[in-house]
C-alpha positions as semicolon CSV with decimal commas, in nm:
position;residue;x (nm);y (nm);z (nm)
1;X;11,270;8,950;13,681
2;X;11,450;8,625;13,659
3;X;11,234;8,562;13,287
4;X;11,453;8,857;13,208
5;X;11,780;8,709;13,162
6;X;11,634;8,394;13,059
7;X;11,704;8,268;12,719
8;X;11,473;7,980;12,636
9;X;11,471;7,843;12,288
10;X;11,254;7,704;12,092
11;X;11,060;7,373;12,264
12;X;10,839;7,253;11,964
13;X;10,867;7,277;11,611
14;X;10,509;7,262;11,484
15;X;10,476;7,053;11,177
16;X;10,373;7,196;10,861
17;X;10,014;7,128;10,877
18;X;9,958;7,412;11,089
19;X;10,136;7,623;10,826
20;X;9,952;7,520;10,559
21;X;9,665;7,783;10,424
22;X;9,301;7,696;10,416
23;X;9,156;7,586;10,130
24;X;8,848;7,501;9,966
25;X;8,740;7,290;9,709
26;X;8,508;7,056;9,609
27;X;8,574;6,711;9,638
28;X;8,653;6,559;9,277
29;X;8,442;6,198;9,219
30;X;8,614;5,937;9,332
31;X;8,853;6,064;9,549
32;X;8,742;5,998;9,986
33;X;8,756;6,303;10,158
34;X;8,992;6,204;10,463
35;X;8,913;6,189;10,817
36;X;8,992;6,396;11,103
37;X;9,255;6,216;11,343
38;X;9,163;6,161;11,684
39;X;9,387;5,919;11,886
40;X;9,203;5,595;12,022
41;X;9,320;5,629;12,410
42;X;9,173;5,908;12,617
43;X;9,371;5,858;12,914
44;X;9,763;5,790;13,004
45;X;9,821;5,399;13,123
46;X;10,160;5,415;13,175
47;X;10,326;5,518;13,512
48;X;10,643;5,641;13,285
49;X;10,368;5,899;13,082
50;X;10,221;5,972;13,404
51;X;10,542;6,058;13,544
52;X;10,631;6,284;13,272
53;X;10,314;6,461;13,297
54;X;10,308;6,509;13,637
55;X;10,655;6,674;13,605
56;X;10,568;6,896;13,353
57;X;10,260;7,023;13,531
58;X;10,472;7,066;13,786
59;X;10,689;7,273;13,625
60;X;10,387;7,502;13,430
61;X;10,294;7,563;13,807
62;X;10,657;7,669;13,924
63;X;10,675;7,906;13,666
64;X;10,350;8,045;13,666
65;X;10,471;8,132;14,048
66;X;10,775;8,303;13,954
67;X;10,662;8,482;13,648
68;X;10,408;8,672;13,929
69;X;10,726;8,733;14,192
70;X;10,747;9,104;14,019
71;X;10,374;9,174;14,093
72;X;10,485;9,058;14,466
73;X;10,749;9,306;14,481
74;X;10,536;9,587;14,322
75;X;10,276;9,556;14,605
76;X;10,315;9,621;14,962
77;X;9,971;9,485;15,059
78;X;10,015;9,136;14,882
79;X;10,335;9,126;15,037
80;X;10,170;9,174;15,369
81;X;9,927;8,880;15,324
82;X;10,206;8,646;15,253
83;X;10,398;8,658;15,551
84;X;10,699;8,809;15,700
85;X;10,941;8,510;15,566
86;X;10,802;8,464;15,234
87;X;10,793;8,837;15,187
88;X;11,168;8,906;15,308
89;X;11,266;8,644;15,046
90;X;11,071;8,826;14,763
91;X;11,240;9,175;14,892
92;X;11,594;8,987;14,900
93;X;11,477;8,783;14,549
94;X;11,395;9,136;14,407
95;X;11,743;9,358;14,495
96;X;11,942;9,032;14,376
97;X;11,750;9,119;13,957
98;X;11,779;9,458;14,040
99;X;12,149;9,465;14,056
100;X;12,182;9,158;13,825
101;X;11,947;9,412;13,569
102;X;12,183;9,717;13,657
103;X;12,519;9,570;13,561
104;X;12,345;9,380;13,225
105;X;12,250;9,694;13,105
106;X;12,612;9,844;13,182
107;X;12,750;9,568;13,002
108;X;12,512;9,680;12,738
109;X;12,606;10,014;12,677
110;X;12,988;9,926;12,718
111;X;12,884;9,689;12,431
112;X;12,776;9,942;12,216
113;X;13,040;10,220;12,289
114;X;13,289;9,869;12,125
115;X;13,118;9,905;11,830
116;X;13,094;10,240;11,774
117;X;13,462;10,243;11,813
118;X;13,588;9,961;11,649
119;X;13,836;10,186;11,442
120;X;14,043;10,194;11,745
121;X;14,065;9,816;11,809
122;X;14,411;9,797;11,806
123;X;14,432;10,065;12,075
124;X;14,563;9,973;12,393
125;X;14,278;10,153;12,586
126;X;13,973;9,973;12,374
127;X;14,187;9,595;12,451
128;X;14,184;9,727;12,858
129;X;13,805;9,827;12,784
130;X;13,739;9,472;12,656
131;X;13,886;9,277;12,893
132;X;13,715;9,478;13,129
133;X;13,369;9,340;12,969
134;X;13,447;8,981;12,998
135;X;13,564;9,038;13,383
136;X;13,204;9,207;13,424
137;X;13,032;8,910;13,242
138;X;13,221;8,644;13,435
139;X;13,123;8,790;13,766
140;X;12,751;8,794;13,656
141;X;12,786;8,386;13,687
142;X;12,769;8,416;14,062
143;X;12,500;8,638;14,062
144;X;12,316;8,444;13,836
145;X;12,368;8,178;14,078
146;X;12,245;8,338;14,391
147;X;11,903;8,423;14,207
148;X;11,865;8,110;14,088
149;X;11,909;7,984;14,466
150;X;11,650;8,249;14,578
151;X;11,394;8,158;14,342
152;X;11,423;7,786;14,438
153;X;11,380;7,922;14,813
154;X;11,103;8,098;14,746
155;X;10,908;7,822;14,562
156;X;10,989;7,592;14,811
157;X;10,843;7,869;15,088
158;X;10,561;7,888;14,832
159;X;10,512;7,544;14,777
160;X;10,471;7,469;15,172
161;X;10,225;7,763;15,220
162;X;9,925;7,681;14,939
163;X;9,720;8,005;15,100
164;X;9,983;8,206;14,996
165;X;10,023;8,045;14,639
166;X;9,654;8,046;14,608
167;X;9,686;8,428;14,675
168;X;9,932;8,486;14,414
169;X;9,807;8,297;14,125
170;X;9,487;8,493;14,184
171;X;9,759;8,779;14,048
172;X;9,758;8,622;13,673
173;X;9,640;8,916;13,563
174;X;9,932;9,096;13,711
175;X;10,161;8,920;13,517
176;X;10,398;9,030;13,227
177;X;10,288;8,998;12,870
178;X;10,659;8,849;12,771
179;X;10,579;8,579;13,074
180;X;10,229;8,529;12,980
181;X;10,371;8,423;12,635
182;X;10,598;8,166;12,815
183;X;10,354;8,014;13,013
184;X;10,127;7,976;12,766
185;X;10,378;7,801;12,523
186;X;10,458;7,569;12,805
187;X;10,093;7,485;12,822
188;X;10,045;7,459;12,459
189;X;10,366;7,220;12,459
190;X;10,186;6,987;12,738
191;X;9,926;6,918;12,497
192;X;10,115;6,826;12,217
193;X;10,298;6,623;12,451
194;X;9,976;6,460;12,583
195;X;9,852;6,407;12,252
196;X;10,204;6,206;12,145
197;X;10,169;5,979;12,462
198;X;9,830;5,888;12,408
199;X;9,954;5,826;12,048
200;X;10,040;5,433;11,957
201;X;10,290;5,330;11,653
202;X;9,985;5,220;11,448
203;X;9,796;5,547;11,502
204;X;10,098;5,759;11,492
205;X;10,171;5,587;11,081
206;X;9,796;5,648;11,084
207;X;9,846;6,047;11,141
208;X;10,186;6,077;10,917
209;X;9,916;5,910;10,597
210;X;9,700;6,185;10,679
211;X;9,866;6,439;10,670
212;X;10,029;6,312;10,395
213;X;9,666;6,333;10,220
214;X;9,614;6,656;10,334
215;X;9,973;6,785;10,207
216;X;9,835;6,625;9,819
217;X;9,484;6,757;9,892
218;X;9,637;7,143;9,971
219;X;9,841;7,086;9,673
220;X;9,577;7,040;9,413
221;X;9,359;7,259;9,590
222;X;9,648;7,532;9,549
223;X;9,712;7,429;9,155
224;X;9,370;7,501;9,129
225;X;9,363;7,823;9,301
226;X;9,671;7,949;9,085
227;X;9,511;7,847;8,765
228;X;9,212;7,995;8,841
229;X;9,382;8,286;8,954
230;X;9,604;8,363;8,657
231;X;9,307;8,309;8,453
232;X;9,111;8,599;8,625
233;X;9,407;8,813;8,607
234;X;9,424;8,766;8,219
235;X;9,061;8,869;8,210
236;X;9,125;9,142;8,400
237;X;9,388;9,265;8,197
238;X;9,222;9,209;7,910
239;X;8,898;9,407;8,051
240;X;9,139;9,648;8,190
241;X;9,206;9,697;7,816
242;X;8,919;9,722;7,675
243;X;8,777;9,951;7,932
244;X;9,087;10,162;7,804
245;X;8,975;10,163;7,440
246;X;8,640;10,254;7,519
247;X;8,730;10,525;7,758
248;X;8,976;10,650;7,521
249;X;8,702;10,647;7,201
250;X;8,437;10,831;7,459
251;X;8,741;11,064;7,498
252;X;8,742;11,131;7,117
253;X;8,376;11,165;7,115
254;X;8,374;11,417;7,381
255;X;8,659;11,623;7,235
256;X;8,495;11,596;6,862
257;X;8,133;11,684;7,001
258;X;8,337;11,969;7,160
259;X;8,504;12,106;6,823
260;X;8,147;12,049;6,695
261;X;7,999;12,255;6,969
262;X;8,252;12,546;6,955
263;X;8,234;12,577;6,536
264;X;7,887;12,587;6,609
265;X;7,925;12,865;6,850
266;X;8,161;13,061;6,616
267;X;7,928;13,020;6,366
268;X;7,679;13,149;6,500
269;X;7,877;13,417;6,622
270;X;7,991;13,575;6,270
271;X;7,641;13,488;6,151
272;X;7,501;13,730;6,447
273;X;7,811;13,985;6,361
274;X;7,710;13,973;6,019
275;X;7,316;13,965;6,088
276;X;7,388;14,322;6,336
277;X;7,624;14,444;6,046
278;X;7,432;14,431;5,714
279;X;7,097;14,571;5,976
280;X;7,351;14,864;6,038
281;X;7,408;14,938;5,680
282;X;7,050;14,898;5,561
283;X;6,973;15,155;5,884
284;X;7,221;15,353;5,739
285;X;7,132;15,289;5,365
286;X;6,755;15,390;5,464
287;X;6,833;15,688;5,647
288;X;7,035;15,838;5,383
289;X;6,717;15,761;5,156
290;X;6,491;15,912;5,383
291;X;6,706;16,232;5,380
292;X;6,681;16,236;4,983
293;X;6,317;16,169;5,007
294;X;6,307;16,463;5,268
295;X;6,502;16,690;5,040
296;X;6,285;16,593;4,729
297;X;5,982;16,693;4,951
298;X;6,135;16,994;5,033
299;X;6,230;17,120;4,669
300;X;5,872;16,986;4,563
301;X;5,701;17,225;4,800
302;X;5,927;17,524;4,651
303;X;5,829;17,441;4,312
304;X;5,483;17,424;4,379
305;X;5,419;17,719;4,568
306;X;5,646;17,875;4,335
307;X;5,384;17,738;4,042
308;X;5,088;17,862;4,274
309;X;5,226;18,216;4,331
310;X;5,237;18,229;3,934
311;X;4,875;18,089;3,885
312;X;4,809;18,366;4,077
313;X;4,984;18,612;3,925
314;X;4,801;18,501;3,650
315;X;4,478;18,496;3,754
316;X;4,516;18,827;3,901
317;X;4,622;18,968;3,536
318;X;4,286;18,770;3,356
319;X;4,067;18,950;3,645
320;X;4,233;19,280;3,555
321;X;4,100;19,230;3,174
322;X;3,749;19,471;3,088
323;X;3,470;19,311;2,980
324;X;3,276;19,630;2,811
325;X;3,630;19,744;2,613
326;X;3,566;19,516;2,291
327;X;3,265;19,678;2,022
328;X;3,143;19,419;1,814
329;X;2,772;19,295;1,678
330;X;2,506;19,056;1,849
331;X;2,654;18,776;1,757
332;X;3,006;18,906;1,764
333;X;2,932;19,037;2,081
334;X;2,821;18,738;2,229
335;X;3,116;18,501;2,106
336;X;3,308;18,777;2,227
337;X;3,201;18,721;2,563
338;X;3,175;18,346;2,568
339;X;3,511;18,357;2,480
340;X;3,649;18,494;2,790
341;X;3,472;18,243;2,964
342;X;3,668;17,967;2,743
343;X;4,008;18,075;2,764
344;X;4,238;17,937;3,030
345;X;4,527;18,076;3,178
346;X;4,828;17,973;3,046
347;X;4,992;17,712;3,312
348;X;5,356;17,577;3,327
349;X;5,340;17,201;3,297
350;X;5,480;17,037;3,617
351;X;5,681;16,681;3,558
352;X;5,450;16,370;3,667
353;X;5,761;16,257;3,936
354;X;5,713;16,592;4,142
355;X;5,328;16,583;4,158
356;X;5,383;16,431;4,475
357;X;5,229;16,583;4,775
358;X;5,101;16,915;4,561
359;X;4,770;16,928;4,349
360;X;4,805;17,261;4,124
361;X;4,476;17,436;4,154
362;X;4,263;17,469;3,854
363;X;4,163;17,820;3,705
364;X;3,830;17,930;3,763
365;X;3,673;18,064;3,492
366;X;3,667;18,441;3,473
């Protein structure tokens, strides 16, 4: 509530050793690695230290009570447990941010309807408007006032009833991340703090030379890291390259195996074309061969039936001859009749090409 319209600044400026990136390297020859400070006094001697301690702790415990008010307000059984005083004066605590929120984020949007009209600045409504503003903000100072009055009441109420505070630290968990963040820079601040007390001059010249040696050390370890790291990337531009030129020479490979491929394919192609065409024109070519074979065949046949119809013909005239029709002697007589038996009929002489397929029959003798 109250964390709400709290501005706190910044309360320690780390050095630059807890800035600094982690490094590793080997320790060159020669050079001692340095030691880890640890201050020589474990305890605070001083009343002044222990005063400021005290107060500090103090104050990590005040606010850790006031960052959990909100989880007070939010929870009617808690409030029940911590009395009817305490819990009036977290009711009262809680209306005094409410209103204190309400007006702030008024002012807020007044704020921002200013700057969306700053064209009109010189208007006499947006110089009433202004001054308006600043009225509002000046009258949040009392307000302000009155809540910083009721948390000091309640911490005081708080403070005198340790049940009660007991109860509502229990709450941590309650609280709001924004306060969480607070409380634990305050704690992180009491260490540092602790840590410069226990400090002496001596050890405190001590801890500026070391981290002095560990500023050089982080520097050559980061020289060495760049180096190192602009040589990789020139071999891994150069490999980048060279991963290019072979990728790009597979490429050619691929696209020349793929010509070859294809004019192999084409090839064989027109060679199966012309294989199916020249086996269409011998089929053709032997067909029309076959046909003039045929028709030879044919016109063979004709002429040798034809040349059997006339042996016939022939042989029917030699049977019609007589045999007793001729008067001659013995011996004329008898050459007379072996010469029947000699004579053959006269027979057409057939061509030795159409002999094919047809025998001509031979006479028989008479």
């Amino acid at each position: 509530m109250a964390l709400d319209i709290l501005a706190v600044g910044a309360l320690y400026q780390s050095s630059d050793i807890s800035k600094m990136r982690v490094m590793a390297e080997s320790p060159k020859k020669g050079t001692p690695t340095p030691k880890p400070f640890t201050p020589l006094k474990t305890k605070l001697t001083t009343i002044e230290t222990k005063r400021i301690m005290s107060v500090l702790d103090e104050t990590i415990q005040k606010v850790e009570l006031v960052t959990l008010l909100s989880s007070v307000a939010a929870n009617m059984e808690l409030e029940g447990l911590l009395g009817e005083e305490l819990s009036r004066a977290v009711r009262e605590h809680e209306d005094l941010c409410q209103v204190l929120m309400n007006k702030v984020r008024y002012l807020q949007e007044e704020e921002l309807q200013l700057q969306a009209e700053e064209e009109f600045e010189e208007e006499a409504w947006f110089r009433d408007l202004l001054l308006s503003i600043e009225l509002q903000k000046s009258n949040l100072l009392p307000l302000m006032g009155q809540i910083r009055d009721s948390t000091k009441n309640i911490l005081r109420l708080l403070l005198g009833n340790p049940r009660a505070a007991q109860l509502l630290r229990a709450r941590a968990a309650d609280r709001a991340p924004g306060a969480q963040g607070f409380v634990d820079s305050l704690v992180e601040l009491r260490g540092f703090l602790f840590e410069k007390l226990l400090t002496s001059p001596m050890e405190a010249r001590d801890k500026g030379q070391f981290i002095q040696d560990i500023t050089k050390r982080n520097m050559r370890n980061q020289e060495v890291i760049d180096a190192l790291e602009n040589e990789l990337a020139e071999r891994m531009r150069n490999r980048a390259a060279e991963v290019e030129k072979e990728n790009f020479v597979i490429q050619e490979l691929k696209n020349h195996l793929h010509q070859v491929l294809k004019f192999s394919e084409n090839s064989l192609t027109r060679t199966k074309q012309e294989a199916e065409k020249q086996q269409k024109a011998d089929y053709r070519a032997s067909q029309s061969r076959v046909a003039r074979i045929q028709q030879d065949i044919l016109q063979l046949r004709s002429q040798f039936h034809s040349l059997v119809m006339e042996n016939r013909e022939a042989e029917q005239a030699l049977r019609k001859v007589p045999w007793g029709g001729i008067e001659l002697g013995t011996g004329s007589s008898m050459e007379g009749r072996a010469a029947p038996a000699t004579r053959k009929p006269s027979v057409e002489p057939v061509p030795p090409g159409r002999q094919e397929g047809a025998r001509p029959a031979a006479a028989r003798p008479l």
